[in-house]
DRENDO-1510 file (C-alpha; in Angstrom, 1 decimal, always signed):
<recs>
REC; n; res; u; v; w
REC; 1; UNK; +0.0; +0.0; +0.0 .
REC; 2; UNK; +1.4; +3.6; -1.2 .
REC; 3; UNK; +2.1; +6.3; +1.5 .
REC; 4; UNK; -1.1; +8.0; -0.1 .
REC; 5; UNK; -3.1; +5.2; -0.2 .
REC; 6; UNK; -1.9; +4.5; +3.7 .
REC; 7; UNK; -2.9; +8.2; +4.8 .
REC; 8; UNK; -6.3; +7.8; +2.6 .
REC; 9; UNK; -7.1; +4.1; +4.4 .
REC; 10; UNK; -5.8; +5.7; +8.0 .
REC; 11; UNK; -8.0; +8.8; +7.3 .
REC; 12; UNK; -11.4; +6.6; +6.8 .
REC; 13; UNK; -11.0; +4.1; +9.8 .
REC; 14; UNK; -10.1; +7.4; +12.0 .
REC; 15; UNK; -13.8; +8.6; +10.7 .
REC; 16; UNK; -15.2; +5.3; +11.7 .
REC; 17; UNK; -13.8; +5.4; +15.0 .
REC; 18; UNK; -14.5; +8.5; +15.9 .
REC; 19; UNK; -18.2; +8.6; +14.5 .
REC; 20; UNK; -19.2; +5.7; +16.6 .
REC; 21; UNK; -17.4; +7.4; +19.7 .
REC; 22; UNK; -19.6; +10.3; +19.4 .
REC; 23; UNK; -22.9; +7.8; +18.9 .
REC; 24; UNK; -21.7; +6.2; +22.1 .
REC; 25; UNK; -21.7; +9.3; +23.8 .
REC; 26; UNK; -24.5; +10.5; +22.9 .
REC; 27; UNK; -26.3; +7.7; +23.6 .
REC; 28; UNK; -24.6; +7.5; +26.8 .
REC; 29; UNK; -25.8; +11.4; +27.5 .
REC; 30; UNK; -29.5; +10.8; +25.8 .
REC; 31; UNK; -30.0; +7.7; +29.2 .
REC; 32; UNK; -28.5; +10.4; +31.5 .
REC; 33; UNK; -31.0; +13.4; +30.4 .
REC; 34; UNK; -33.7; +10.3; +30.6 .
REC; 35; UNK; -32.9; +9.8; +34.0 .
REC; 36; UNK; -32.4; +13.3; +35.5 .
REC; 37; UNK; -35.8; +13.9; +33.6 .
REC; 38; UNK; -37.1; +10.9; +35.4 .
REC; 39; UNK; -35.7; +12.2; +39.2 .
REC; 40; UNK; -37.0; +15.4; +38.3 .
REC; 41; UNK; -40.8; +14.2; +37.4 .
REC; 42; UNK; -40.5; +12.0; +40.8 .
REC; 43; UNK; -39.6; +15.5; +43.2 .
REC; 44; UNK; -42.6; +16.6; +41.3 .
REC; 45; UNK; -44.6; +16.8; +43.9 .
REC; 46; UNK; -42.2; +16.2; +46.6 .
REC; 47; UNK; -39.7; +18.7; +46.5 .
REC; 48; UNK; -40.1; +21.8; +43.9 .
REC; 49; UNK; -36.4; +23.2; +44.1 .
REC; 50; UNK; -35.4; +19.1; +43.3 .
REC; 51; UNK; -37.2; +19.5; +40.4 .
REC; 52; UNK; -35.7; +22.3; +39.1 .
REC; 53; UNK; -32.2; +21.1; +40.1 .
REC; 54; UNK; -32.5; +17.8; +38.0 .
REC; 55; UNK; -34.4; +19.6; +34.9 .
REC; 56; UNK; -31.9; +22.2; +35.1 .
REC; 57; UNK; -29.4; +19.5; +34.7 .
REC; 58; UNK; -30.8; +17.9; +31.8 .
REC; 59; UNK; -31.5; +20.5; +29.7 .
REC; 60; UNK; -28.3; +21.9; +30.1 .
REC; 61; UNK; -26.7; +18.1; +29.0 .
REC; 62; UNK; -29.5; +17.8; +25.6 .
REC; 63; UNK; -28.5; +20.4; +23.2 .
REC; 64; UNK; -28.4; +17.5; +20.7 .
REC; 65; UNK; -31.4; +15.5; +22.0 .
REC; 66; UNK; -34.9; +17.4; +21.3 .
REC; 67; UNK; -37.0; +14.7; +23.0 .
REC; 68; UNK; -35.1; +14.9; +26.0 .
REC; 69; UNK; -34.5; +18.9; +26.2 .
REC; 70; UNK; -38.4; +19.1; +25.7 .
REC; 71; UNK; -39.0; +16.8; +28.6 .
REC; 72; UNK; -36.8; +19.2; +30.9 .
REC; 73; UNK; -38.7; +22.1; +29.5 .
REC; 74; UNK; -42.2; +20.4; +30.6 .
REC; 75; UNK; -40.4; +19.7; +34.2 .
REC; 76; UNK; -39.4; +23.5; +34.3 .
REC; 77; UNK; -42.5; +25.1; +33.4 .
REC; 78; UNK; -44.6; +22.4; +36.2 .
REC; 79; UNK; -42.3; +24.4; +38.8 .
REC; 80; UNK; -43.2; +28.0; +37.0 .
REC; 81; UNK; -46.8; +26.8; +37.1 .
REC; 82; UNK; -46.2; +26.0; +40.6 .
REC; 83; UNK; -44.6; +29.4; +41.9 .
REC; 84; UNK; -47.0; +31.5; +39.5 .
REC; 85; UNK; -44.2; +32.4; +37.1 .
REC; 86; UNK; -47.0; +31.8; +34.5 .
REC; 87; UNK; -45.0; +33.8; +31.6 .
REC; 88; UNK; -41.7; +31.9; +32.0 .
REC; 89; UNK; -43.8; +28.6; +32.1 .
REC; 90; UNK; -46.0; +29.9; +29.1 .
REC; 91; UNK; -42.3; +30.4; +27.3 .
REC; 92; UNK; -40.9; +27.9; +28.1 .
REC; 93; UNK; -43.6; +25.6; +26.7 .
REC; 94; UNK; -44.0; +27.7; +23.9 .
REC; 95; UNK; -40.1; +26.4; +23.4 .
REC; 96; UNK; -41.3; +22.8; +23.0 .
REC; 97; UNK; -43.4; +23.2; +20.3 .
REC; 98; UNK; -40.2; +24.7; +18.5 .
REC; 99; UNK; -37.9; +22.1; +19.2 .
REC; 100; UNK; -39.4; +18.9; +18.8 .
REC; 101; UNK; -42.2; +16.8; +17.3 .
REC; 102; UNK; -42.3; +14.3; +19.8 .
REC; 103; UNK; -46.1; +13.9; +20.5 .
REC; 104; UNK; -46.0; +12.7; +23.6 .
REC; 105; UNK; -44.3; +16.0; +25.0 .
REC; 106; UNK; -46.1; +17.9; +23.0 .
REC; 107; UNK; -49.0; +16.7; +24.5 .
REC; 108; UNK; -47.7; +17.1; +28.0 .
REC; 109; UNK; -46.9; +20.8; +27.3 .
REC; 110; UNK; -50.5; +21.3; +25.6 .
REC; 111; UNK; -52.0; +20.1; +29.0 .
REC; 112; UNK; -49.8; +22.7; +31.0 .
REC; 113; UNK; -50.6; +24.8; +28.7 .
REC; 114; UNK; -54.4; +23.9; +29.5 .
REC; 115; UNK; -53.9; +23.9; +33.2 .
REC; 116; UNK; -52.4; +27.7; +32.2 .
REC; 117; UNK; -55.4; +29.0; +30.6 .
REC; 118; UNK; -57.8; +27.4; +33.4 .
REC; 119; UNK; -55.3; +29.5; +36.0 .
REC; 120; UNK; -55.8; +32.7; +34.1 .
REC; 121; UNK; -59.6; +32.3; +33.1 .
REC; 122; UNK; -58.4; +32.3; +29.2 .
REC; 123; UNK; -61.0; +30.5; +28.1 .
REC; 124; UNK; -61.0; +30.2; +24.2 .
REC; 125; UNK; -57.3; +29.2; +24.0 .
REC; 126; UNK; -58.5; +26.2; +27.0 .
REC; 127; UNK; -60.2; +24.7; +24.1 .
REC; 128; UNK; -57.3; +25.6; +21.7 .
REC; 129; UNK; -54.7; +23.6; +23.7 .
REC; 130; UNK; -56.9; +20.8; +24.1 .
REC; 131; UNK; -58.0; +20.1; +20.5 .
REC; 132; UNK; -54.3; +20.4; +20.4 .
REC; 133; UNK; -53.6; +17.7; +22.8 .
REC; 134; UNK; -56.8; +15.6; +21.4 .
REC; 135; UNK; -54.9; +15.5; +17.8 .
REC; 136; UNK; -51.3; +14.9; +20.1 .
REC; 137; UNK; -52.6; +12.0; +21.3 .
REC; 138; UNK; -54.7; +10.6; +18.6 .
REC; 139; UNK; -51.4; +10.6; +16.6 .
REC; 140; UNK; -49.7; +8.3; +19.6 .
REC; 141; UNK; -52.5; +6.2; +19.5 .
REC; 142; UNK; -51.8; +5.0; +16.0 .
REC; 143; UNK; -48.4; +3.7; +17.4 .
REC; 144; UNK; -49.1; +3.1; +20.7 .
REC; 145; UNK; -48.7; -1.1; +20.5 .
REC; 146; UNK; -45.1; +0.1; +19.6 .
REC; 147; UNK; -44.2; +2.2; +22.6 .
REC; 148; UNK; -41.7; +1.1; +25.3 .
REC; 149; UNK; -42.7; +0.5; +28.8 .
REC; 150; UNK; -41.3; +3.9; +29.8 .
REC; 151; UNK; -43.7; +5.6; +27.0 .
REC; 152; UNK; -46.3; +4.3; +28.4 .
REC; 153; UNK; -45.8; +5.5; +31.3 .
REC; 154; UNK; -45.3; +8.9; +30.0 .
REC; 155; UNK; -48.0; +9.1; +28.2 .
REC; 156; UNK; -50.0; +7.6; +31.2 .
REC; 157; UNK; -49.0; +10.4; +33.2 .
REC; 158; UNK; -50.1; +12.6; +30.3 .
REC; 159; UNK; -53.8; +10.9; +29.7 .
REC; 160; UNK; -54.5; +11.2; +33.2 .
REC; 161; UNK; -53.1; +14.8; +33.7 .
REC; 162; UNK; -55.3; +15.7; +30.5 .
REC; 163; UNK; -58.6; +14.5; +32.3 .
REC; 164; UNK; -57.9; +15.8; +36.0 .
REC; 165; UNK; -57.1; +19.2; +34.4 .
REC; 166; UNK; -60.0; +19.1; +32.1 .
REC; 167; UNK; -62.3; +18.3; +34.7 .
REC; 168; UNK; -61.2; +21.0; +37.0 .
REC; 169; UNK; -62.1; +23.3; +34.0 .
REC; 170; UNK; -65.2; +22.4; +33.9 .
REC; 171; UNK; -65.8; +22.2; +37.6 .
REC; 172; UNK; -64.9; +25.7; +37.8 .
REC; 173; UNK; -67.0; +27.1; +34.8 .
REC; 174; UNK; -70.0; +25.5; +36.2 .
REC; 175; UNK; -70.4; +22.4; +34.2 .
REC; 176; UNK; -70.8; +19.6; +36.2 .
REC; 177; UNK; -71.8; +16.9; +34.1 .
REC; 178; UNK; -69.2; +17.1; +31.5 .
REC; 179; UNK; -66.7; +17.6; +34.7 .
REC; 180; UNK; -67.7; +14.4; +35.8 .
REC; 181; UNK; -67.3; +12.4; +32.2 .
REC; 182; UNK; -63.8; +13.8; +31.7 .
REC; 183; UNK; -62.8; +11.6; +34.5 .
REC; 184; UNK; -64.1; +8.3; +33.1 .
REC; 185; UNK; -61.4; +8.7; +30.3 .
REC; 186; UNK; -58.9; +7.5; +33.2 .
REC; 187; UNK; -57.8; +3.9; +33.9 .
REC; 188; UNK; -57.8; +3.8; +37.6 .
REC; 189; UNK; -56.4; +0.4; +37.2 .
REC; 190; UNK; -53.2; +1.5; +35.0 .
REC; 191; UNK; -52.9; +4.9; +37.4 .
REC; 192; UNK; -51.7; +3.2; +40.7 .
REC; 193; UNK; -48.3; +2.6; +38.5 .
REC; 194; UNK; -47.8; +6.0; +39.4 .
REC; 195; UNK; -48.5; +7.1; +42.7 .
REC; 196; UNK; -48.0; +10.9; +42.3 .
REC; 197; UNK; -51.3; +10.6; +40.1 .
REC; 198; UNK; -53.1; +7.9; +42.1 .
REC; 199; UNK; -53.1; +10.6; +45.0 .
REC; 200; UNK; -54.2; +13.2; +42.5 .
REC; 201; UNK; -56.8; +11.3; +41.6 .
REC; 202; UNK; -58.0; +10.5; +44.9 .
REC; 203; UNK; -57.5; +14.0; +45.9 .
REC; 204; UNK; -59.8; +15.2; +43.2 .
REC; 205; UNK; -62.9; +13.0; +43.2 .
REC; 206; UNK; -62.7; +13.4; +47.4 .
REC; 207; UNK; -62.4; +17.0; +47.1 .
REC; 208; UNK; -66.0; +16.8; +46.1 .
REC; 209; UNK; -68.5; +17.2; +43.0 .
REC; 210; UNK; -67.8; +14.2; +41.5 .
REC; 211; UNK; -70.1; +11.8; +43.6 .
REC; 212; UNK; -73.6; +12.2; +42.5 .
REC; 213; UNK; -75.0; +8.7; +43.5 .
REC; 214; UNK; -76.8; +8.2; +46.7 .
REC; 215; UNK; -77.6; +10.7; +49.8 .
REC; 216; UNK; -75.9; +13.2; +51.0 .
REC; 217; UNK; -74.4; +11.5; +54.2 .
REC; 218; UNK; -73.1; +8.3; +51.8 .
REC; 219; UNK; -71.5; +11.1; +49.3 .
REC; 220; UNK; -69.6; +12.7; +52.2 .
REC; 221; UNK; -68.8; +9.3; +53.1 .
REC; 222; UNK; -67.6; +7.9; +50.5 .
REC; 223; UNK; -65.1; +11.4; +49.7 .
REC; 224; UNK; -64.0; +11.1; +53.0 .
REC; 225; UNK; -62.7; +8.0; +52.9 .
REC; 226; UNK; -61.1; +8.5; +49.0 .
REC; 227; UNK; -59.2; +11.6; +51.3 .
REC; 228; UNK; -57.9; +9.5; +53.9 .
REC; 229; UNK; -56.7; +7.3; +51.8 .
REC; 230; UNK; -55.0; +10.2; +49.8 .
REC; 231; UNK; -53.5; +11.5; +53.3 .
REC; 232; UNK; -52.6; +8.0; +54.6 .
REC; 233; UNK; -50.7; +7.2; +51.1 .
REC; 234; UNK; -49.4; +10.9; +51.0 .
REC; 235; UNK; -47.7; +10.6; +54.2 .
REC; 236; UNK; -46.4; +7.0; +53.8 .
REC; 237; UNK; -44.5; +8.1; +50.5 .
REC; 238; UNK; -43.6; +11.3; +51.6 .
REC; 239; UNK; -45.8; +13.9; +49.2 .
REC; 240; UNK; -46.2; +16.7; +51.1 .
REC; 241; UNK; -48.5; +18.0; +48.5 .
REC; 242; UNK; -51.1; +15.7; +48.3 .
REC; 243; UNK; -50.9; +15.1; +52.2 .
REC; 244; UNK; -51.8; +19.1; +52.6 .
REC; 245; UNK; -54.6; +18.7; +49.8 .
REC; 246; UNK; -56.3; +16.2; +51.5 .
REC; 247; UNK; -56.3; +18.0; +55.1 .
REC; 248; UNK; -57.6; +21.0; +53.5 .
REC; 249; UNK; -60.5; +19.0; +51.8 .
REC; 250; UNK; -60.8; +16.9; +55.0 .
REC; 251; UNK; -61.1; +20.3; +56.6 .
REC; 252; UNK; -63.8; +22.1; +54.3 .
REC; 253; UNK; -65.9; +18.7; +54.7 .
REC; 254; UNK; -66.3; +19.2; +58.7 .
REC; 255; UNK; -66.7; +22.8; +58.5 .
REC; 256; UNK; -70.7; +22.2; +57.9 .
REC; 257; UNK; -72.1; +21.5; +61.7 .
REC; 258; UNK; -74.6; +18.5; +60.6 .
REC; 259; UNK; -71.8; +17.2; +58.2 .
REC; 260; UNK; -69.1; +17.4; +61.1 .
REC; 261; UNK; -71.1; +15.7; +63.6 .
REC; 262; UNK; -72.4; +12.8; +61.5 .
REC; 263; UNK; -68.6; +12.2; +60.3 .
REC; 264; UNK; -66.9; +12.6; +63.4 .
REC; 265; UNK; -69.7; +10.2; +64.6 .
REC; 266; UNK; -69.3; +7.7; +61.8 .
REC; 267; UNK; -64.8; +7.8; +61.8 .
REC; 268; UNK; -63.5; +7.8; +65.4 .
REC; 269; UNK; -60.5; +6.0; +64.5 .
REC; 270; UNK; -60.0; +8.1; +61.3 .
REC; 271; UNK; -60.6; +11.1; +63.3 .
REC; 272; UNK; -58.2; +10.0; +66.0 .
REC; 273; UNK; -55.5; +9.3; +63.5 .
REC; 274; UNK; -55.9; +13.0; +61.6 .
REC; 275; UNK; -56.2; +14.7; +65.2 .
REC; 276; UNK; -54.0; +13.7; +67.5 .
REC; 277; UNK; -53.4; +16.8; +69.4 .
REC; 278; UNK; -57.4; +15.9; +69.9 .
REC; 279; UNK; -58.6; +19.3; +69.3 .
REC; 280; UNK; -61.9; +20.2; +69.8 .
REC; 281; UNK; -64.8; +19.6; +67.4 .
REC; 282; UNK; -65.8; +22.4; +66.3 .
REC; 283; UNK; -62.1; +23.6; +66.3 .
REC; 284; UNK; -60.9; +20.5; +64.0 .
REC; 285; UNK; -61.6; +22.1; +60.4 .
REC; 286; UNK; -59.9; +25.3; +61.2 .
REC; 287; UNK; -57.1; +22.8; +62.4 .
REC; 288; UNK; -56.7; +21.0; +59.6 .
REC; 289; UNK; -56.4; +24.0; +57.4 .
REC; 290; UNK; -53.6; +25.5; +59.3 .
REC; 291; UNK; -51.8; +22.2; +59.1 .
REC; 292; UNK; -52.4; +22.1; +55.6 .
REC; 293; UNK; -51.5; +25.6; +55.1 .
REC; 294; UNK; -47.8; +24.9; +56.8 .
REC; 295; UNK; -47.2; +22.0; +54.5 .
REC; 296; UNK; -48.2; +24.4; +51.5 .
REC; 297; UNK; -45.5; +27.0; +52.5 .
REC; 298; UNK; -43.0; +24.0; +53.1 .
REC; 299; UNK; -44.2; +22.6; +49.5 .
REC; 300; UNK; -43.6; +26.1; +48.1 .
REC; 301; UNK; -46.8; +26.2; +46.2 .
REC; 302; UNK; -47.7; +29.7; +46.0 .
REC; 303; UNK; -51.3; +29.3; +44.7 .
REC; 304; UNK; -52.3; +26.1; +46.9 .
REC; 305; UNK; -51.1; +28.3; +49.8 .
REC; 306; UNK; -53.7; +31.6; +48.8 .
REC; 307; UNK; -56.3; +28.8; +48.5 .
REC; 308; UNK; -55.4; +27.4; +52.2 .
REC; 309; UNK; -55.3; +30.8; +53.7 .
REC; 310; UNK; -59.0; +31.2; +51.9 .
REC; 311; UNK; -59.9; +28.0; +54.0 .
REC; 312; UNK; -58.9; +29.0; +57.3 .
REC; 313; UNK; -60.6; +32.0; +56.9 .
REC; 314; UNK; -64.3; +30.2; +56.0 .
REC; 315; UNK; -63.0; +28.3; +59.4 .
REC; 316; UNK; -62.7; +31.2; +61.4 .
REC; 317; UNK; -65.8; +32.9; +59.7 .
REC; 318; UNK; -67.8; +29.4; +60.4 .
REC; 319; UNK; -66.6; +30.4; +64.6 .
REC; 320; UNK; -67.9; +33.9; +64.1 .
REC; 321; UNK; -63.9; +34.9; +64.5 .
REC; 322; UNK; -64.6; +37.4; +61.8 .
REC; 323; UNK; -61.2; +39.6; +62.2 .
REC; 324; UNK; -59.3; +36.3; +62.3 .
REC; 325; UNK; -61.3; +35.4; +59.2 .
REC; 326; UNK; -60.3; +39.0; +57.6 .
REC; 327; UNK; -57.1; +38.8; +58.5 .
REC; 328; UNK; -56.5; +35.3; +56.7 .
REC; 329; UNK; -58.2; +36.5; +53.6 .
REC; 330; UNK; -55.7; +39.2; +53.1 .
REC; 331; UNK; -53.0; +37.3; +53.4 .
REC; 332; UNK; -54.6; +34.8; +50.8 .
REC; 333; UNK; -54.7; +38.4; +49.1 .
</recs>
C-alpha cells in the first residue's frame, strides 16, 4: 500500500472510530437526560427546588437530544406553574413546540398549557390547547402497540393529567356533568403505576363534585374515605403536597355543623388518626387548614397556599372569629 493510499485508508478508519465514539456518547448522555428527567418528574410533587435542580441539569446536558431537552422544558414550566411564574412557564412551553415533534411531550406541554389557561380564566385558548392535545394524542395512538414501557408510562402520566385538568375546567365554569365524564377517560387500574397521580386522583374526586349517586351523608362518606386514603398514602411516601390537599379538603368537609357531627360520629378512629393533638370539634376544620397551610408554605406552592389561607378564613368565619377570618383573607390576598 502507497504512503497515499496509507494516509487515505488511516484517514477513513479514524472517521469510523471517531463517529461511533460520538454515537456512544451520545447515547450515553440521551440515558443520563432520561434519567435526571425521570428524578425530576418524581420530586414533582415532593420537593419543587429538586425539580428544578435535575431539569436544570438535563436541559443543560440535551443540546443535541430534542425529546429529551423538551421533557426538561415540561419539568421546568410544572415548577413556573407551581410558583405563579406563568409567563416563564408559558415560554418555556411555547419552546417545545419549536424544538421537537415528539407527540408525547407535546401533548404534556399542551395540558400545562391547559392547566395555564384554566389559572388565568383564558377560556377560548382552553379549548385551543386541548383540541391540540386531542390531535397529540390521537397521533400516539396510532403507534401506541409500539411504545416502550417507559412511553407508556409517560403518556400515562399525560392521559391522566389531560382529564384531572379538564375536569377542574369544567368544575370551575360551572359544568358539572361534563366535569364528571372527563374523568371516566382515566384507567384507575393502570394509574396506581404511578403514585403521584393515584393521589391526585383520589384527591380530586374526594375534594367533592364528583359523587352524585346516593344521599348526601353516603357522598360525604364515600369522599371522605377517598381523602384519607390520599392522606394516609401521601404521608407514607412522603408527598407533602397531596398530604396538605387532602387535610384541607378533609377540613372544608367538617366545616358544615350537621356534616361534622355525622362524620366525626361515623370515623373515630380516622378522626383520631388525623387529630391527634385531639382538638376540639368544632375547632378540628380550622385545624386541619392550618396544618395544611404549613405544609403548603413547606411545598412552596404559592397558589395552593392563597387557596389554604382562603380555608382557614371560612373556618374562622364558620366560629364567628370574623377579624381572624379577615385577617386570613388578606393574606390569601
Amino acid at each position: 500500500m502507497g504512503g497515499r493510499d496509507y494516509c487515505v485508508f488511516m484517514k477513513f478508519w479514524l472517521f469510523i472510530l471517531s463517529t461511533i465514539l460520538i454515537s456512544a456518547c451520545t447515547h450515553s448522555d440521551r440515558q443520563m437526560v432520561d434519567k435526571l428527567n425521570a428524578i425530576s418528574y418524581a420530586y414533582h410533587y415532593k420537593n419543587v427546588d429538586s425539580t428544578v435542580y435535575y431539569a436544570k441539569q438535563a436541559y443543560n446536558l440535551s443540546i443535541h437530544y430534542d425529546k429529551g431537552r423538551a421533557e426538561a422544558l415540561n419539568n421546568l414550566a410544572f415548577t413556573n406553574i407551581v410558583k405563579m411564574g406563568y409567563d416563564e412557564a408559558e415560554k418555556r412551553l411555547n419552546e417545545i413546540s419549536q424544538i421537537t415533534d415528539n407527540q408525547t411531550e407535546l401533548l404534556v406541554s399542551y395540558v400545562q398549557q391547559m392547566r395555564l389557561c384554566q389559572r388565568r380564566s383564558k377560556n377560548r385558548e382552553f379549548y385551543e390547547y386541548r383540541e391540540n392535545a386531542m390531535a397529540a394524542l390521537k397521533r400516539i395512538n396510532e403507534e401506541r402497540s409500539q411504545l416502550s414501557e417507559a412511553q407508556l408510562r409517560r403518556l400515562r402520566y399525560a392521559e391522566s393529567e389531560m382529564a384531572i385538568v379538564t375536569s377542574t375546567y369544567y368544575y370551575y365554569v360551572g359544568l358539572e356533568r361534563q366535569s364528571i365524564d372527563a374523568l371516566q377517560n382515566i384507567d384507575t387500574n393502570d394509574l396506581r403505576s404511578d403514585t403521584a397521580q393515584w393521589l391526585n386522583y383520589l384527591y380530586y374526586v374526594g375534594s367533592g363534585g364528583i359523587i352524585t349517586e346516593g344521599t348526601q351523608q353516603d357522598i360525604n362518606q364515600e369522599e371522605f374515605d377517598l381523602l384519607l386514603r390520599c392522606f394516609i398514602n401521601s404521608r407514607q411516601s412522603d408527598y407533602p403536597y397531596f398530604a396538605a390537599n387532602a387535610l384541607e379538603a378533609i377540613s372544608e368537609h367538617l366545616m358544615d355543623p350537621d356534616y361534622r357531627r355525622q362524620l366525626l360520629a361515623d370515623n373515630l378512629p380516622a378522626m383520631k388518626f388525623i387529630n391527634p393533638e385531639g382538638a376540639d370539634d368544632d375547632m378540628l376544620a380550622g385545624w386541619l387548614a392550618e396544618d395544611a397551610l404549613h405544609l403548603f408554605i413547606l411545598y412552596g406552592d404559592i397558589y395552593q397556599i392563597a387557596g389554604a389561607y382562603r380555608t382557614l378564613a371560612s373556618c374562622y368565619r364558620q366560629i364567628d372569629d370574623y377579624e381572624s377570618a379577615l385577617y386570613n383573607l388578606e393574606q390569601a390576598l
